[in-house]
N, C-alpha and C positions, 0 to 999 in steps of 0.2 A: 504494500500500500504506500504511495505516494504522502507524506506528509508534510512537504516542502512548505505549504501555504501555514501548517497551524505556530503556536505560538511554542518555545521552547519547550517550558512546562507540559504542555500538552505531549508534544514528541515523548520528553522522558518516561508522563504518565502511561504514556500508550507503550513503549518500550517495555515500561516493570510491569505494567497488565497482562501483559502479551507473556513474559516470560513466566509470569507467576501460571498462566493459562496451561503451562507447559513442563511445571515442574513445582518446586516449592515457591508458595509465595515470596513475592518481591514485593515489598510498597513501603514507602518514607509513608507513615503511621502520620508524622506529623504536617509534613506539606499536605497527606490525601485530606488531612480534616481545616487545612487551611489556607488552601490553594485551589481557589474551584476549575483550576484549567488541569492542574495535575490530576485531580479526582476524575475530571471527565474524561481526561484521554486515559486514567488507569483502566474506567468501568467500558471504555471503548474495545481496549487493547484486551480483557481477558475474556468480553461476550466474543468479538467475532476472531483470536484465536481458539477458543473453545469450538468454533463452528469447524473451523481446517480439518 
């Protein structure tokens, strides 16, 4: 997936989503409850690596 356009935060969120989808969770506990661009790209990155 192309991410070039979203915002840093969001990239990483979706990065540790994506890996946690695929192994043991991965997630900064404190950016997901304080950073709604990390939260959304993590809840992005572990629904549709879960789908592959």
């Amino acid at each position: 997936m192309n991410l070039s356009g979203f915002p840093l935060p969001y990239r990483q969120g979706y990065a540790d989503g994506c890996a946690s989808a695929k192994g043991a969770e991965r997630k900064d506990a404190e950016r997901f409850g304080a950073d709604p661009n990390y939260r959304t790209g993590w809840m992005d990155g572990i629904a549709l690596c879960q789908r592959k």
